[in-house]
C-alpha positions as CSV (number, residue, x, y, z in Angstrom):
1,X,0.0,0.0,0.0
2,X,0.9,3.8,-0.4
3,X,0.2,7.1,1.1
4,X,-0.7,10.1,-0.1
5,X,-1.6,13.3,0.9
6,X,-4.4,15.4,0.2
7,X,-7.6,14.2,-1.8
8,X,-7.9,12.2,-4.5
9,X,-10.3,13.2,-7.6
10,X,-10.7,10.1,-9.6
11,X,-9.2,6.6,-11.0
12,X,-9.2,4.0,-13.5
13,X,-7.8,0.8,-13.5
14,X,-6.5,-0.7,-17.1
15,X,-8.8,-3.1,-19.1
16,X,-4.9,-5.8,-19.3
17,X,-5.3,-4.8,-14.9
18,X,-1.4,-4.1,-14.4
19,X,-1.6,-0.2,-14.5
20,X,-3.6,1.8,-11.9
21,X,-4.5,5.8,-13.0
22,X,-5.0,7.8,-9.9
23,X,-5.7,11.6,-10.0
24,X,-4.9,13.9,-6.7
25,X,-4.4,17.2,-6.1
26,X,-0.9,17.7,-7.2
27,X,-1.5,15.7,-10.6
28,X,-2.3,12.0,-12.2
29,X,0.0,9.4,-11.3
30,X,0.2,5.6,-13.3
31,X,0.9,3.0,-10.6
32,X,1.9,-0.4,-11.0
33,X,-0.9,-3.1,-10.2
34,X,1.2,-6.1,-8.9
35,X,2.9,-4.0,-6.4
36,X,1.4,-0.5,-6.9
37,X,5.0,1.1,-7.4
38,X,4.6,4.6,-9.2
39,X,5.1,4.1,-13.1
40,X,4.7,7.8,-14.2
41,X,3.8,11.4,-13.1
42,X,1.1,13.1,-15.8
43,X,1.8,16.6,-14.2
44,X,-2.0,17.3,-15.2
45,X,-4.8,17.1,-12.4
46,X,-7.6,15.1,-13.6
47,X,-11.2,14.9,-13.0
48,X,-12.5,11.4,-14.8
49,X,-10.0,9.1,-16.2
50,X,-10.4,6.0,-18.8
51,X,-8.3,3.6,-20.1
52,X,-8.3,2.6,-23.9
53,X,-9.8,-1.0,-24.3
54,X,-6.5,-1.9,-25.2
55,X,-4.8,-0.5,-22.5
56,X,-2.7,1.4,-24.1
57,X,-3.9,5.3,-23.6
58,X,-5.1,6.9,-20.7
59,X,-7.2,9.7,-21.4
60,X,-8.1,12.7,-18.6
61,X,-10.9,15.5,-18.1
62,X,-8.3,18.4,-17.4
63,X,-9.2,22.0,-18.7
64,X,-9.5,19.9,-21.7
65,X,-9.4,16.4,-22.4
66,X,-5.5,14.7,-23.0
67,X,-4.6,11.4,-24.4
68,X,-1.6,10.4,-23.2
69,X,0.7,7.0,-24.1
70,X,1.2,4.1,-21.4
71,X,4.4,3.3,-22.6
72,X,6.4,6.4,-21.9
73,X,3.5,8.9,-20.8
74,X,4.3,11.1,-23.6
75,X,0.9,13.8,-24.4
76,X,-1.0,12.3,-27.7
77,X,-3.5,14.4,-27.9
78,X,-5.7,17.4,-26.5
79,X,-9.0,17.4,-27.4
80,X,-9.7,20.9,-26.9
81,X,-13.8,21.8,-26.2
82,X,-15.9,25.0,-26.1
83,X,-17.7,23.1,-23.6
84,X,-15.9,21.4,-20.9
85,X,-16.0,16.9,-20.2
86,X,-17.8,16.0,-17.7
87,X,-17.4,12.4,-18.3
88,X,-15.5,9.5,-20.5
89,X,-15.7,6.2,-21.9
90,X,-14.1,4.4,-24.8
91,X,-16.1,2.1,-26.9
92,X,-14.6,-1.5,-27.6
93,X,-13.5,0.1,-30.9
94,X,-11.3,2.3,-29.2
95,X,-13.6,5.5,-29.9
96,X,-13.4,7.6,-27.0
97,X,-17.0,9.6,-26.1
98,X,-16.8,12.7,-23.9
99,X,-19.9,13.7,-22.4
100,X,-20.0,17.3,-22.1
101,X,-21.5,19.9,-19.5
102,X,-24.2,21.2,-22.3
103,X,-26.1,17.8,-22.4
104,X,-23.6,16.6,-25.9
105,X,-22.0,13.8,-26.8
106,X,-18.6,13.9,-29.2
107,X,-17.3,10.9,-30.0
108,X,-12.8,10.5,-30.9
109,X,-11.5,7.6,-32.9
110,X,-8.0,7.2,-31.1
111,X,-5.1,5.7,-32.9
């Protein structure tokens, strides 16, 4: 187990189950499953998180939505709104909908 401080705002845990997104006050962190070591820093703070079906994105409500790589936690994408996300979910086609604040749905084919 490990300690943080402050609140946490959200998490996700991968579709494969060995990666872990947690988002706190200070930013998103990608933990480990099998013995919840800290994998990467995403120096955004997150709202909603989800996982590609494949488990190989991680995408995060910020001030907009980002898409960012497993592998090496490189930024893939911002998916800049005039309405902000209030939620996420990838299809099993690895389309990513974002629910936004006005009541809409967009829908993002991701790579």
């Amino acid at each position: 187990m490990w300690a943080t401080e402050g609140y946490h705002k959200g998490g996700a845990l991968a579709p494969n189950g060995q990666t872990l997104a947690i988002a706190h006050e200070h930013g998103t962190d990608l933990r480990r499953v099998a013995d919840l070591t800290l994998a990467l820093t995403l120096g955004e703070i997150a709202t909603d998180l989800a996982f590609s079906p494949d488990s190989r994105f991680v995408v995060g409500v910020t001030r907009s939505e980002q898409l960012w790589r497993i592998s090496d936690g490189a930024l893939v994408a911002t998916l800049d709104q005039t309405d902000r996300g209030a939620s996420l979910a990838f299809t099993t086609q690895q389309e990513l909908m974002i629910g936004l604040e006005d009541g809409t749905i967009r829908v993002w084919r991701v790579p």
